[in-house]
C-alpha positions in Angstrom: -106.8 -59.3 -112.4 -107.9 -62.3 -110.2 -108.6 -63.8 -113.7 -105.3 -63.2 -115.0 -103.7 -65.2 -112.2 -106.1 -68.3 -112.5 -104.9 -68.5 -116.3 -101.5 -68.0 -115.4 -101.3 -70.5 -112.6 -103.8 -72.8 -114.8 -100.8 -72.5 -117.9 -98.0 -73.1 -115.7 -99.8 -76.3 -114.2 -100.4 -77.5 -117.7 -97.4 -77.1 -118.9 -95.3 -79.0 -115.6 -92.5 -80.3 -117.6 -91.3 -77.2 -119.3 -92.5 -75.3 -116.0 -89.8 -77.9 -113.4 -87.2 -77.3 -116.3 -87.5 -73.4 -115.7 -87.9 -73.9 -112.2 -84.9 -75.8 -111.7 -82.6 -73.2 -113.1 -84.3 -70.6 -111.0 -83.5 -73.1 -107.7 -80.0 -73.3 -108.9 -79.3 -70.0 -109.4 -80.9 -68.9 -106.6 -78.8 -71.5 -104.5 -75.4 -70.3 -106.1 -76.2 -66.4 -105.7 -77.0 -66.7 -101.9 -74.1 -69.3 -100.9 -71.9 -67.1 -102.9 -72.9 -63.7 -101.5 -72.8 -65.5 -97.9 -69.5 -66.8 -98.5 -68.2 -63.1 -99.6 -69.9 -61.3 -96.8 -68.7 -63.8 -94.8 -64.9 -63.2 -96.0 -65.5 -59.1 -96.1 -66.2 -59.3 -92.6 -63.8 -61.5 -91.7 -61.1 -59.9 -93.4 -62.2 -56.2 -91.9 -62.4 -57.8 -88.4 -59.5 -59.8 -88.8 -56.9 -56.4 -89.5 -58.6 -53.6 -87.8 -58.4 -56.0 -84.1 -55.5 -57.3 -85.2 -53.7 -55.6 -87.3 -53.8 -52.0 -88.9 -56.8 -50.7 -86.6 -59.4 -48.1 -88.4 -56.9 -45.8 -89.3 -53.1 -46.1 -90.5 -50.7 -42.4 -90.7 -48.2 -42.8 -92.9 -45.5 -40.7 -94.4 -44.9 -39.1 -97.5 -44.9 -41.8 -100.6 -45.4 -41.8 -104.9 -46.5 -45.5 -104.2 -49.0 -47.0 -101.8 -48.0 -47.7 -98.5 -49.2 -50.6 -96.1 -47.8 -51.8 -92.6 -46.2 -54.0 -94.6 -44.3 -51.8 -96.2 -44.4 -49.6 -99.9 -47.0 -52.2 -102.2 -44.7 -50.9 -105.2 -44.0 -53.4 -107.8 -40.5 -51.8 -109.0 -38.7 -53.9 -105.6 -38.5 -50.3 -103.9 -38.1 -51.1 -100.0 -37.8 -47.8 -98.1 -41.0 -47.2 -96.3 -41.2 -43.2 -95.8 -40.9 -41.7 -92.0 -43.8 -39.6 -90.3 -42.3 -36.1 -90.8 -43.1 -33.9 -87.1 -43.9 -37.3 -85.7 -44.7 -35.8 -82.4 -46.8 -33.2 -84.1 -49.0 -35.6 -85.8 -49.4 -38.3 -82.7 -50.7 -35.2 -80.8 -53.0 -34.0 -83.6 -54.5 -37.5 -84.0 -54.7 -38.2 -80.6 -56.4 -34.7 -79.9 -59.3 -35.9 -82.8 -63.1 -36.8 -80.6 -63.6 -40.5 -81.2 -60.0 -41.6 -80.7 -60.3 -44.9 -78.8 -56.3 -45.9 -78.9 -53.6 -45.5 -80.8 -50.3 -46.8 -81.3 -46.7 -46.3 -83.2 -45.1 -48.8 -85.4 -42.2 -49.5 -87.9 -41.6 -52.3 -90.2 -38.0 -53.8 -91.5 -37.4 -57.1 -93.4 -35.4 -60.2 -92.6 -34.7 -63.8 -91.4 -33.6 -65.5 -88.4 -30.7 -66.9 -87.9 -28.4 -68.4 -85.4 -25.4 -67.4 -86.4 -23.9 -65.3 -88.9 -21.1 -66.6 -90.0 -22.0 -70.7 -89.7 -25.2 -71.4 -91.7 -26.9 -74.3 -91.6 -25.7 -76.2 -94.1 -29.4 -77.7 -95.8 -29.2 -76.6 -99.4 -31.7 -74.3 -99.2 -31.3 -71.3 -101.0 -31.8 -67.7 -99.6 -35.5 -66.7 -99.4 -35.6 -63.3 -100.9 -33.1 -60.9 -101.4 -31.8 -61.8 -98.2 -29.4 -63.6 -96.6 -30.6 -67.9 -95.5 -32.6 -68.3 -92.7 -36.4 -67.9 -91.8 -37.8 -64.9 -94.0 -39.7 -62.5 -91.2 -41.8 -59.3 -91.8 -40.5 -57.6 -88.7 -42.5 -55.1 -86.2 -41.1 -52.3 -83.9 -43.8 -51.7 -81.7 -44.1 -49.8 -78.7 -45.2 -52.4 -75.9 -47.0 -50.1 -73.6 -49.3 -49.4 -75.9 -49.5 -51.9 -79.1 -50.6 -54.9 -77.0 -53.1 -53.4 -75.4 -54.2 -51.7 -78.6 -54.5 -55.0 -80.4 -55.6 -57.9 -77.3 -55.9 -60.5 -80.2 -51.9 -61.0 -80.0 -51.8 -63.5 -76.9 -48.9 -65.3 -75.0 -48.8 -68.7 -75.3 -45.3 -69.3 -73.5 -43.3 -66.7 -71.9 -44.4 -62.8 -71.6 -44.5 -59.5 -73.6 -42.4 -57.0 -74.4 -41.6 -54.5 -72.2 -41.1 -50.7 -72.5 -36.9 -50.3 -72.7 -36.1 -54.1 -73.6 -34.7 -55.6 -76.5 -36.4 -58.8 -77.6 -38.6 -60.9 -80.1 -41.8 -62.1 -80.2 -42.7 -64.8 -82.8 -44.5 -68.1 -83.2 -43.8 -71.1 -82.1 -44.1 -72.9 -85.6 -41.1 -69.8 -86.6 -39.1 -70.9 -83.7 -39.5 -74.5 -84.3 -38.4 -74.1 -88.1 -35.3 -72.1 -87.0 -34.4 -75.1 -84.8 -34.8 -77.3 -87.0 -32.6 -75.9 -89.8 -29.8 -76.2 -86.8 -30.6 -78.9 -85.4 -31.4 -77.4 -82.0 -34.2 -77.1 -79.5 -34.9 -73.4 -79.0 -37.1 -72.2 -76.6 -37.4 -69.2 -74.7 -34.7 -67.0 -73.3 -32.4 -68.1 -76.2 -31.1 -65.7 -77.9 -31.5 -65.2 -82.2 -29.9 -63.0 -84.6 -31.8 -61.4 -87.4 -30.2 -60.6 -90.7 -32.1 -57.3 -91.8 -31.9 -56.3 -95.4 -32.8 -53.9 -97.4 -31.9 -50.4 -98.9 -29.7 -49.7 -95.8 -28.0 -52.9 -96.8 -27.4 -55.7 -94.3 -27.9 -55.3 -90.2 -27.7 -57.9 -87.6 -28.9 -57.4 -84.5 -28.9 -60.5 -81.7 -31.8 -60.6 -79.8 -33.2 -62.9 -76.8 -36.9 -64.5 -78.1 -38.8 -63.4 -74.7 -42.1 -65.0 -76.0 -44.0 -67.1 -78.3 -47.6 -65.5 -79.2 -50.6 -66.8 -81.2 -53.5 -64.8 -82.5 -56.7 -65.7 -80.9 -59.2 -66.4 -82.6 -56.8 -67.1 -85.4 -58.0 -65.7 -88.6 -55.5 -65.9 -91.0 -53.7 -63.0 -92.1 -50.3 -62.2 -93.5 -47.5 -64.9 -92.1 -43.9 -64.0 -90.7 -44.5 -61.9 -88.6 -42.6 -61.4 -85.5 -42.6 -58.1 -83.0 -39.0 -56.5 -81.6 -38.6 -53.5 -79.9 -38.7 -50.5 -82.0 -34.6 -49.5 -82.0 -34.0 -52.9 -83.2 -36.6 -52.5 -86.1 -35.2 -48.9 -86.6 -31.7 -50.0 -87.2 -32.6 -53.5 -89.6 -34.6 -50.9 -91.7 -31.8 -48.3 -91.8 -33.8 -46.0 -89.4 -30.3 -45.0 -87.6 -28.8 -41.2 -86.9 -26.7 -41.9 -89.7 -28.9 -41.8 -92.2 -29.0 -38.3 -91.7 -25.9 -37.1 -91.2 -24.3 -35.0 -94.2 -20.3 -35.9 -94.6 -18.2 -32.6 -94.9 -15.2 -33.0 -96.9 -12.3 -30.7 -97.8 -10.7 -29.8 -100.5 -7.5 -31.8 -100.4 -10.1 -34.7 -99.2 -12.1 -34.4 -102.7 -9.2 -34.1 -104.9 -8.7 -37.1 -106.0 -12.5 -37.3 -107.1 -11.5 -35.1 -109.8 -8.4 -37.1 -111.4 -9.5 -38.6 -114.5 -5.9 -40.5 -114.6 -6.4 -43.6 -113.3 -2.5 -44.3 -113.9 -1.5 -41.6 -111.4 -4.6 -43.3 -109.0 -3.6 -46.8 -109.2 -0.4 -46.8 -111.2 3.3 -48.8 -110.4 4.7 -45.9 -108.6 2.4 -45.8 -105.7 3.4 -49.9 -105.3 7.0 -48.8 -105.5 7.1 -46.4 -103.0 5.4 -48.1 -100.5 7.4 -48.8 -97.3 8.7 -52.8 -97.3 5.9 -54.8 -95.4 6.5 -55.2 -91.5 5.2 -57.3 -89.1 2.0 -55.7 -87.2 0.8 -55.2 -84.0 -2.9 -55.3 -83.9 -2.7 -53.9 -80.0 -2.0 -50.5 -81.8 -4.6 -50.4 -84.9 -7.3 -49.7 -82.3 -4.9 -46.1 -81.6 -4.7 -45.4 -85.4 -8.9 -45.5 -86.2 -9.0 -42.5 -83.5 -11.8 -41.3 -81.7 -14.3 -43.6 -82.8 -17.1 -41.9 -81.1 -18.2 -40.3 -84.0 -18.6 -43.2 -85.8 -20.9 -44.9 -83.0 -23.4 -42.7 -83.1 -23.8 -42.8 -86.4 -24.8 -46.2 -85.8 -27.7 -45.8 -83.1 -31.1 -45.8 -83.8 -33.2 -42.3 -84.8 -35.6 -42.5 -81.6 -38.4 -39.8 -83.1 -38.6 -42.3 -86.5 -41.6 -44.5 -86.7 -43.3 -45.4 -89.9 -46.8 -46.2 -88.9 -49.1 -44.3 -86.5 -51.9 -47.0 -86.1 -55.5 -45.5 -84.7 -58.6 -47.4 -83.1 -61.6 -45.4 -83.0 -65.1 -45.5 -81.3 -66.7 -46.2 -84.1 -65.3 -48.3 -86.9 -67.8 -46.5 -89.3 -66.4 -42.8 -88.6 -63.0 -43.7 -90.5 -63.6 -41.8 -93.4 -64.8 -38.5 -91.7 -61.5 -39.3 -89.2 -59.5 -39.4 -92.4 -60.5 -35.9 -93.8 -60.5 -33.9 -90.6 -56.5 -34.9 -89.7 -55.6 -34.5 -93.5 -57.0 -31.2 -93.7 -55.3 -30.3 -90.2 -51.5 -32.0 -91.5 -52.2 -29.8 -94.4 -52.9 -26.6 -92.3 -49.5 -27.9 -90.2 -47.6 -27.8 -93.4 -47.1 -31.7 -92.4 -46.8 -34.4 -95.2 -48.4 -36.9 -93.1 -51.3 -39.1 -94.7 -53.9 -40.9 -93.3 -55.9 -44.1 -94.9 -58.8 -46.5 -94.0 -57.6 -50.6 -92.8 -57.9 -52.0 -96.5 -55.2 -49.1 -97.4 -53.3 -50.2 -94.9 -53.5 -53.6 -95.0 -52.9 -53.5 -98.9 -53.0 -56.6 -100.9 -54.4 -58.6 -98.1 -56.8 -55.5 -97.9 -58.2 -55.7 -101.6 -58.0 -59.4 -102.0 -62.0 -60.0 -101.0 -63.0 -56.8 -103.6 -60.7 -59.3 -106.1 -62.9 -62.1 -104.9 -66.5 -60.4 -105.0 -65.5 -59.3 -108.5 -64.6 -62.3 -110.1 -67.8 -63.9 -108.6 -70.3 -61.3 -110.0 -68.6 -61.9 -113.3 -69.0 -65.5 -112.8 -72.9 -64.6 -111.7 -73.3 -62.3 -115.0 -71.7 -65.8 -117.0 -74.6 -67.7 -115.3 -77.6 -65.5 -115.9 -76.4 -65.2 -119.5 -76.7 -68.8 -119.5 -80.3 -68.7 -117.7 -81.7 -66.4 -120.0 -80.6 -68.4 -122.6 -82.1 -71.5 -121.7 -85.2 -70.0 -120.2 -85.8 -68.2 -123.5 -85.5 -71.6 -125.7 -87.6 -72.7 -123.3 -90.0 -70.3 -123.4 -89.8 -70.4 -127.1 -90.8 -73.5 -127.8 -93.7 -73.3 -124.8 -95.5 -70.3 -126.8 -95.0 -71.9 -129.7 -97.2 -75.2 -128.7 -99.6 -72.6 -127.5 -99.8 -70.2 -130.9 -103.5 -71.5 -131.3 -104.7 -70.8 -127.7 -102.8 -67.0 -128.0 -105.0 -67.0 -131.5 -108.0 -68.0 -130.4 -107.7 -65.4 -127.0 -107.0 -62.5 -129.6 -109.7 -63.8 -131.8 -111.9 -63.4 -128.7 -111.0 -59.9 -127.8 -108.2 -60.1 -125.8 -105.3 -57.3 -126.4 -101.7 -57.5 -127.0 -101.7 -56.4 -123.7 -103.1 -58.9 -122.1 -101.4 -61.5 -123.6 -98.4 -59.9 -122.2 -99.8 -59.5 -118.9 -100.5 -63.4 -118.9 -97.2 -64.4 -120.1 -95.7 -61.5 -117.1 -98.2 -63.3 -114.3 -96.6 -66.7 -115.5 -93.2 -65.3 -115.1 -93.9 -63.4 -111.8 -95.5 -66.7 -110.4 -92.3 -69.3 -111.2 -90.3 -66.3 -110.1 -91.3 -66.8 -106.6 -92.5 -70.0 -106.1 -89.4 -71.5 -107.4 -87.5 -68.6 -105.8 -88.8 -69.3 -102.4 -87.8 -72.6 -103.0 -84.4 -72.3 -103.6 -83.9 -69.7 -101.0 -84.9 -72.2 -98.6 -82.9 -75.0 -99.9 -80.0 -72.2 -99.7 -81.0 -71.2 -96.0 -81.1 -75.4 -95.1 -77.3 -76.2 -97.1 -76.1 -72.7 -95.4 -77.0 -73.9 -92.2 -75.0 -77.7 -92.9 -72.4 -75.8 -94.3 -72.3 -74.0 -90.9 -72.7 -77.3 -88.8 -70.0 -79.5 -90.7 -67.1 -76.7 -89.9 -65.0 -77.2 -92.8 -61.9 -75.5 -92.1 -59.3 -73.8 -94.3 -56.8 -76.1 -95.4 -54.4 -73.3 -95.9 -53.8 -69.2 -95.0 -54.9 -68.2 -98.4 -58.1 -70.0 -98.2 -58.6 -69.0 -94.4 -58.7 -65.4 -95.7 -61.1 -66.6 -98.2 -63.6 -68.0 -95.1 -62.9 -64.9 -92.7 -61.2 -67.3 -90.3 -59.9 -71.1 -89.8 -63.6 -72.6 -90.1 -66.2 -71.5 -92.8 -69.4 -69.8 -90.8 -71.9 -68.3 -93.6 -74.1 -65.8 -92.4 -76.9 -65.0 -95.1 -78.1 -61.6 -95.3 -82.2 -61.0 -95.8 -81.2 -58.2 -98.5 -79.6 -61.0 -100.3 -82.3 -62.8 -100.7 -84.3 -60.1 -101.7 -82.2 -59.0 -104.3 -81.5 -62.5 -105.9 -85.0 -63.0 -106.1 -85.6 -59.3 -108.0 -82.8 -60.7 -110.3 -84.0 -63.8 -110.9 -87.4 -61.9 -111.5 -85.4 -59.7 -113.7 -83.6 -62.5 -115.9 -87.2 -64.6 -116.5 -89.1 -61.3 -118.0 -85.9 -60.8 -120.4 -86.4 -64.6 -121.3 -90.1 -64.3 -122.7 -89.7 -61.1 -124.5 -88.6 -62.5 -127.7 -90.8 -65.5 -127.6 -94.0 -63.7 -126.5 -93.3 -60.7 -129.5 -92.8 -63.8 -131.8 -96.4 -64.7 -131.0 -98.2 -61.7 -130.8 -96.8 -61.0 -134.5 -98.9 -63.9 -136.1 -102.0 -63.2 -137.3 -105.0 -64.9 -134.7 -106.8 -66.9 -137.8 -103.5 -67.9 -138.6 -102.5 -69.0 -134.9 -105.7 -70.9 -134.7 -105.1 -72.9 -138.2 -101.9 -73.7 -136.4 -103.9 -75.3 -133.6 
């Protein structure tokens, strides 16, 4: 065997052009594959850190739904808005809070609107509604219960003002949110003033005036979804229709329902009832009020459904537990008869969730593109290597040597620019990760902040990686001299050595 390797290194050394060339594309491939599989660890860990402190936490409880639910609400792509309740909430907090492992959790609902400051008089810019909505700043809005979502989640800090507290109606937002409301008026806002929000959706439109008690930042800021502000929860409820009215059944009497049954629209609408109405007198609005009657009724209709919550949102003592923490509450909502379900941070996090899988697929197609490519190259290469040395594979088969261990010598070659030049471009990898590192480029937008795992790119190479780039790399150079080493061994050694 020692042999073997003085041959093969003797080849490669004699053959230094064709050797570099083959070299060079293992380097660069190397290079790409561990930048590129730093850069998507980097951005899966990111990403996972980012939502489960920040966000969604390990676990997100959900209600009932045909379509995939996040905390941002149903990830449908038919426009449907209404994100399903937590049936027996109280039932299913206390079963997930009872679970061993349980390190926090907290409620949560979600509605959809844009601030405004006032509802009648808007700002007169040109701009066009954002949404479905009415004009104004576009916000992803989130009840929350203060006592214990802040502590849950310590990322959220204060960077004027103070939290929310238990009880109190308020807003939370940033200051870059509060600034572009301003600005579309005109005004300085600042804290203590009070906002409206326009909430939209399948309830149809809400407003709801609240007082903007702080302005928070996330730190360290690490992306994430945009527009989002935190209200107390009744607010939230009633912009997302979560009000006692939603399930109240009207009764209605016979002599109320008959006219639902007329198909005459002339005896509905027709001259007669304008004919016998009473001549028009003048009105005093003092008595209207006395003709709507007890209004009561009507009121508390209108209040907010305190036991609805969309989101239970669960921290455990060990991130990696999740999917064990998953099956033991499903299987006890199912023994409760409870619709409830439960799913892991990218679930709930949804498109922000699966954006690095997008990511890490599109760049191991690019990576199968490139090897392609290699092998290609390499095995032209290769080709036209062996076939300037037919007469020295002739005159070793004349001598005795096998098939075998022509392959053997053509594998040793391989296996020895494998990792030479492997080692070299894991180093030259390891040296541009660590400028990379050094420089801090930071993300010039959200989208590409996600992308880095946070504001600044900070690549952390894994050992596996290398490893496994260099077994591929391996893997792609003994596919390349196959062909040209079968092509060889099939001509006849007197033949081979006339060649010479």
């Amino acid at each position: 065997m020692p042999v073997l390797w003085r041959i093969a290194f003797r080849n490669i050394w004699e053959h230094k052009a064709k050797s570099f060339i083959i070299g060079s594309l293992i380097v660069l491939g190397v290079v790409v594959i561990v930048l590129g599989n730093s850069l998507i660890d980097s951005s899966q860990a990111g990403i996972r850190k980012s939502f489960i402190e920040s966000f969604t936490g390990d676990v997100m409880v959900h209600g009932p739904s045909e379509s995939a639910v996040s905390i941002f609400g149903l990830e449908s792509a038919d426009g449907e808005m209404e994100v399903p309740t937590i049936p027996s909430y109280e039932k299913v907090l206390e079963t997930v809070k009872a679970e061993p492992g349980v390190a926090a959790a907290t409620s949560m609902a979600v509605a959809y609107g844009s601030l405004a400051l006032d509802a009648e008089e808007l700002p007169d810019t040109g701009d066009e509604p954002q949404g479905n909505g009415p004009p104004g700043t576009f916000a992803i809005v989130n009840g929350v219960d203060p006592a214990t979502y802040f502590t849950m989640f310590p990322s959220i800090k204060i960077e004027e003002g103070r939290y929310l507290e238990t009880g109190e109606t308020g807003i939370l937002l940033k200051r870059d949110q509060l600034e572009s409301l301003g600005k579309r008026y005109g005004k300085t806002l600042k804290v203590g003033d009070k906002i409206l929000i326009n909430g939209f959706g399948t309830a149809g439109f809400k407003i709801r005036e609240v007082a903007v008690v702080g302005l928070y930042k996330r730190d360290p800021d690490e992306g994430g979804p945009p527009a989002t502000v935190y209200v107390d929860i009744d607010t939230a409820r009633v912009l997302g229709g979560l009000t006692l009215g939603a399930e109240e059944v009207a009764n209605l009497d016979p002599s109320q329902t008959a006219l639902l049954a007329s198909d005459d629209m002339d005896a509905l609408f027709g001259e007669d009832i304008v004919d016998a109405a009473p001549a028009a007198k003048s009105v005093d609005f003092s008595k209207v009020t006395g003709l709507l009657g007890d209004t009561t009724k009507r009121e508390s209709l209108n209040k907010a459904d305190t036991g609805a919550w969309h989101f239970i949102l669960v921290r455990l003592k060990n991130s990696n537990a999740a999917p064990a923490f998953i099956k033991d509450v499903t299987g006890k909502f199912a023994a409760d008869g409870i619709d409830a379900r439960a799913t892991n941070w990218q679930g709930a996090a949804g498109s922000f969730g699966k954006f690095a899988d997008i990511v890490r697929v599109v760049f191991i197609v690019a990576i199968v593109i490139i090897a392609i490519v290699a092998v290609i190259i390499m095995m032209n290469t290769l080709v036209v290597s062996v076939i300037e040395r037919t007469g020295e594979i002739g005159t070793m088969r004349a001598l005795g040597a096998q098939r075998g261990y022509v392959r053997k010598m053509f594998l040793a070659e391989t296996l020895a620019l494998t990792v030479f030049f492997g080692l070299v471009g894991s180093a030259l990898a390891l040296g541009l990760t660590a400028l990379l590192n050094a420089i801090g480029i930071e993300a010039g937008s959200e989208l590409v902040g996600l992308l880095f795992g946070g504001k600044v790119l900070h690549l952390v190479p894994r050992i596996g990686s290398f490893v496994s780039t260099l077994v591929m790399v391996f893997f792609v150079g003994f596919l390349a001299h196959l062909y040209p080493v079968s092509v060889a061994l099939k001509i006849e050694p007197v033949r081979a050595m006339q060649n010479e």
